[in-house]
C-alpha positions in Angstrom: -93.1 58.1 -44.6 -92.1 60.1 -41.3 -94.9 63.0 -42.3 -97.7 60.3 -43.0 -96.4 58.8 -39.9 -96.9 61.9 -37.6 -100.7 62.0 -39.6 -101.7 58.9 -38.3 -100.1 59.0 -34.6 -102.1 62.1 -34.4 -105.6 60.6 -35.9 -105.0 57.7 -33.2 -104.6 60.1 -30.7 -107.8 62.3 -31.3 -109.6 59.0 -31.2 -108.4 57.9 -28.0 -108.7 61.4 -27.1 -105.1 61.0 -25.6 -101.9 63.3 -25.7 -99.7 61.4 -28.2 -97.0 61.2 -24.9 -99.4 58.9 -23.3 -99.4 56.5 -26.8 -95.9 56.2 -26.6 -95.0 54.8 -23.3 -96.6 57.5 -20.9 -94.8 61.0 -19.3 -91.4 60.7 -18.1 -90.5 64.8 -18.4 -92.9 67.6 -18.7 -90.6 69.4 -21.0 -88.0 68.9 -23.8 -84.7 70.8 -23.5 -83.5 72.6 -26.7 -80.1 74.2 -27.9 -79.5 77.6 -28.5 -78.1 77.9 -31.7 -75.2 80.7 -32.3 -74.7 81.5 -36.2 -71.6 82.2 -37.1 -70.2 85.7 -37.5 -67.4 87.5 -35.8 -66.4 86.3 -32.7 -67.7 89.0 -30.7 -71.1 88.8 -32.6 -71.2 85.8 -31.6 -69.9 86.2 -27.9 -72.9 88.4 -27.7 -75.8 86.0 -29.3 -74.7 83.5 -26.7 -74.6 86.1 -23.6 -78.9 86.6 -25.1 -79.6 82.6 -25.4 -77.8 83.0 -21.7 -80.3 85.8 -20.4 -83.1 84.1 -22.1 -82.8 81.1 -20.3 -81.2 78.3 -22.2 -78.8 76.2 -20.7 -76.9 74.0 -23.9 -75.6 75.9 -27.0 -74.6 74.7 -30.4 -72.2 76.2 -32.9 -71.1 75.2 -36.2 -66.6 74.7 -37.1 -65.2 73.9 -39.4 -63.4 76.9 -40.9 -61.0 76.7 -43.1 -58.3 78.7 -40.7 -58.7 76.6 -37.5 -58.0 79.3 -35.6 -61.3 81.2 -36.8 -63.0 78.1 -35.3 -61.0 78.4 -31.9 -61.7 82.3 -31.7 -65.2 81.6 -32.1 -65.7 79.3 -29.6 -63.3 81.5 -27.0 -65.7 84.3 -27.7 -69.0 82.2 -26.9 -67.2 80.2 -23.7 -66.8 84.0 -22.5 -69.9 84.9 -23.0 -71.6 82.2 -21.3 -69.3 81.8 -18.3 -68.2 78.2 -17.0 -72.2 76.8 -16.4 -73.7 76.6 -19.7 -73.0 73.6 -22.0 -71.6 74.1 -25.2 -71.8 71.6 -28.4 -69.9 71.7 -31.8 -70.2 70.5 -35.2 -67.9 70.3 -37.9 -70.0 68.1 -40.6 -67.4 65.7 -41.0 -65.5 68.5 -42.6 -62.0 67.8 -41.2 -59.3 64.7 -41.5 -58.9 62.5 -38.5 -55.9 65.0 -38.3 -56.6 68.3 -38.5 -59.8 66.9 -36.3 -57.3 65.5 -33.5 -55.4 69.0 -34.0 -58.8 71.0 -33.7 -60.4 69.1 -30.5 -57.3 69.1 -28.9 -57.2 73.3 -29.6 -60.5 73.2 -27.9 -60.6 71.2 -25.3 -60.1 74.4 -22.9 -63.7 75.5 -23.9 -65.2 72.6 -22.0 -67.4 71.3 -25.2 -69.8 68.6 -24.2 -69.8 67.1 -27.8 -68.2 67.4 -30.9 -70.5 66.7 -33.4 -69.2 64.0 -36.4 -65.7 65.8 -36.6 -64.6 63.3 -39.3 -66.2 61.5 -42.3 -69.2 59.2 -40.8 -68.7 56.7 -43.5 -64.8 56.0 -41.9 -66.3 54.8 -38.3 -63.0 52.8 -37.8 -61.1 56.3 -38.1 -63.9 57.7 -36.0 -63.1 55.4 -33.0 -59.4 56.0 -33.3 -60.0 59.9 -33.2 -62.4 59.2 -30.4 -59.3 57.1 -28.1 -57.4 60.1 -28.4 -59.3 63.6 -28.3 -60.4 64.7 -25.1 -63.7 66.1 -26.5 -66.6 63.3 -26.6 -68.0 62.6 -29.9 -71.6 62.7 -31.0 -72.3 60.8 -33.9 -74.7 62.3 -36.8 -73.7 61.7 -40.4 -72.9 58.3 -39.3 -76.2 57.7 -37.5 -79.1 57.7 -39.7 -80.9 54.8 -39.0 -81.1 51.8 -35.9 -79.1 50.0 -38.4 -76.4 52.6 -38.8 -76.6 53.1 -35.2 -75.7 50.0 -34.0 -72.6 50.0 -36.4 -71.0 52.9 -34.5 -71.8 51.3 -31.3 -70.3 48.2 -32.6 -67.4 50.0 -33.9 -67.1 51.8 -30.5 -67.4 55.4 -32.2 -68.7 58.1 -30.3 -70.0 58.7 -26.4 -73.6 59.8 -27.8 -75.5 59.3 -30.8 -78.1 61.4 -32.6 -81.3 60.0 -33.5 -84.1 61.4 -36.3 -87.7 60.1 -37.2 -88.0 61.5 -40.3 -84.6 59.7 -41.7 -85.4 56.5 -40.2 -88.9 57.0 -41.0 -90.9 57.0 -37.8 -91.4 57.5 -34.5 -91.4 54.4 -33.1 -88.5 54.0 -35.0 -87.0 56.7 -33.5 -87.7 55.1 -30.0 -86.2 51.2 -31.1 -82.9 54.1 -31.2 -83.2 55.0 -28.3 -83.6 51.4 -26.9 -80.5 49.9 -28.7 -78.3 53.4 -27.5 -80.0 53.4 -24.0 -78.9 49.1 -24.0 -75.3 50.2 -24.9 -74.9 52.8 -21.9 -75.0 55.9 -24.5 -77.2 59.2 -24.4 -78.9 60.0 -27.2 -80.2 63.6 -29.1 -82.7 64.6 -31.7 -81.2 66.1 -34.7 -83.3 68.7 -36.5 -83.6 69.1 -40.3 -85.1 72.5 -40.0 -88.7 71.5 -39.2 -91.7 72.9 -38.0 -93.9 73.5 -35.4 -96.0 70.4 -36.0 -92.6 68.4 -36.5 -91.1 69.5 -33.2 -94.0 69.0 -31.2 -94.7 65.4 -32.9 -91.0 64.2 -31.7 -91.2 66.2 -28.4 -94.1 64.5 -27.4 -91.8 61.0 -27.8 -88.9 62.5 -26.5 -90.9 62.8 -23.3 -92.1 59.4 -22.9 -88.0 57.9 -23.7 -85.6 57.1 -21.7 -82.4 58.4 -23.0 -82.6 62.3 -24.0 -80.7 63.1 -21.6 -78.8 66.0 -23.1 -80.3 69.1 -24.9 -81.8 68.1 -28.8 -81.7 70.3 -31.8 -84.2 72.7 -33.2 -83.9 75.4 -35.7 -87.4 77.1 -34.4 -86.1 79.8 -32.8 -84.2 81.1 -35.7 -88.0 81.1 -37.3 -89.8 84.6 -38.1 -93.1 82.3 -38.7 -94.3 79.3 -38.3 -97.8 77.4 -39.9 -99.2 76.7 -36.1 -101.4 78.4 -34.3 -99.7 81.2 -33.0 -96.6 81.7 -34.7 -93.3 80.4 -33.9 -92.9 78.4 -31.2 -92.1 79.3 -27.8 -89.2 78.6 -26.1 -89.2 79.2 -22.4 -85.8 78.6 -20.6 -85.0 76.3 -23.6 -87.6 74.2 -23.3 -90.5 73.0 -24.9 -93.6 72.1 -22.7 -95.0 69.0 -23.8 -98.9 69.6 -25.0 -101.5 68.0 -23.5 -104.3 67.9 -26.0 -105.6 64.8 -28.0 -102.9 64.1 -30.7 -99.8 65.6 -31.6 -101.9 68.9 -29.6 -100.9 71.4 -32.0 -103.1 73.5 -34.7 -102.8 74.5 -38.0 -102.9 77.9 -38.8 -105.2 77.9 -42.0 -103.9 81.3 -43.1 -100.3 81.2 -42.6 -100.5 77.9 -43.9 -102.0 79.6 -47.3 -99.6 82.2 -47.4 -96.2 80.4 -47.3 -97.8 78.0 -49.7 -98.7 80.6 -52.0 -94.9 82.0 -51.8 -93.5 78.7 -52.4 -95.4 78.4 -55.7 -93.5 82.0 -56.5 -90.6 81.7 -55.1 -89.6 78.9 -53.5 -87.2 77.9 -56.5 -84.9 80.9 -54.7 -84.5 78.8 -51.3 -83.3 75.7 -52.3 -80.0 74.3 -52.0 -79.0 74.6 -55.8 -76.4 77.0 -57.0 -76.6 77.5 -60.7 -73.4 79.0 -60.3 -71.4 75.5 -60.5 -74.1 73.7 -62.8 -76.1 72.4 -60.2 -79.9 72.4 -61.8 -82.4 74.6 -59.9 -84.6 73.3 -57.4 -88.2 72.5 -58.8 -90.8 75.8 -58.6 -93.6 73.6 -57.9 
């Protein structure tokens, strides 16, 4: 529903000849801010991938925790505080992989890193649990697993579970859907982020151009682009200029299909594709599809 969505938003906007930020309420930021994601490695492999987001401009980085030795997860995140230095902002996400315990144990471990958010510590089905973790670390809490839809949404504000709340078109199947989120966070005084599920650049752009025109995204949103080697737009993977997307200004989403690339990848797919899904035969899960 979200991609046939995005198809029509950009018909209607080729036929107004209109940017699909003027469709949507009209400019309110010229650019979208973006994370610099850090995969994880050693901790001074990592110290060192955050020191080149740093040089390249972004501002807001995001690492994944959760390890199984807590004090992996606190080395790690020492090691990219370092290499960043005391401006930057620094986000976390465990996945809900931890107890409301060892979560309370964790946060409070790394609450001398100065982490804007820690991203659904706990289990997002447990939202009372959530709030209680919430009263005691001194980390804010970003809600994700928990926040799929306006309707889950609004549970976690009624339940009083996190200080921010992430927000996705493609799981609550639209954009405008995407902006009623934003309305019912931005009544309840709470910031809200676009999560990414690994999109594209038509995607991106289709969501950037509605980040622009909503009040709200206030804090740096996800995207997996730069960890791209290719894209299916014109021109390649998308650029990222001091961690920020400009928004286009062409009729429509504004972006171009790269007939070629597009070809390409879908002709790999059809050969291998069946080797990048999230199936491991190894514990009886069936393969994904080859189709």
């Amino acid at each position: 529903m979200a991609a046939i969505d995005m198809a029509c938003w950009d018909i209607v906007g080729k036929a107004c000849d209109q940017p699909l930020v003027n469709l949507l309420g009209g400019p309110l930021r010229e650019e979208v801010e973006y994370l610099h994601y850090v995969p994880q490695g050693t901790p001074e492999w990592m110290r060192e991938q955050a020191s080149r987001g740093a040089a390249a401009g972004f501002e807001s980085f995001y690492v994944k925790v959760g390890d199984a030795d807590q004090a992996t997860d606190v080395e790690r995140v020492a090691a990219i505080r370092d290499g960043l230095g005391a401006g930057p902002s620094l986000r976390i996400d465990a996945n809900e992989s931890w107890s409301p315990a060892a979560a309370l144990r964790a946060l409070r471990a790394l609450e001398p890193y100065d982490i804007e958010f820690a991203e659904q510590p706990v289990s997002g089905r447990n939202l009372p649990e959530m709030a209680r973790l919430r009263a005691r670390a001194g980390v804010p809490l970003l809600a994700d697993e928990a926040s799929r839809t306006r309707y889950d949404q609004l549970n976690v504000i009624r339940q009083g579970a996190a200080d921010a709340i992430s927000v996705d078109n493609m799981l609550d199947g639209s954009l405008l859907n995407m902006k009623r989120s934003a309305g019912i966070c931005e009544a309840a005084g709470l910031p809200v982020v676009k999560q990414s599920l690994g999109e594209l650049g038509v995607a991106t752009y289709a969501a950037a151009h509605l980040i622009a025109a909503t009040p709200g995204f206030r804090c740096a949103n996800q995207s997996y682009g730069r960890l791209l080697a290719d894209d299916v737009v014109e021109g390649g993977p998308l650029p990222y200029p001091g961690g920020r997307l400009r928004v286009p200004d062409r009729p429509g989403i504004g972006v171009l299909l790269d007939r070629d690339r597009l070809a390409r990848y879908a002709e790999l797919y059809q050969v291998a594709g069946h080797e990048y899904g999230y199936a491991d035969p190894a514990d009886g899960t069936p393969e994904a599809p080859n189709r």
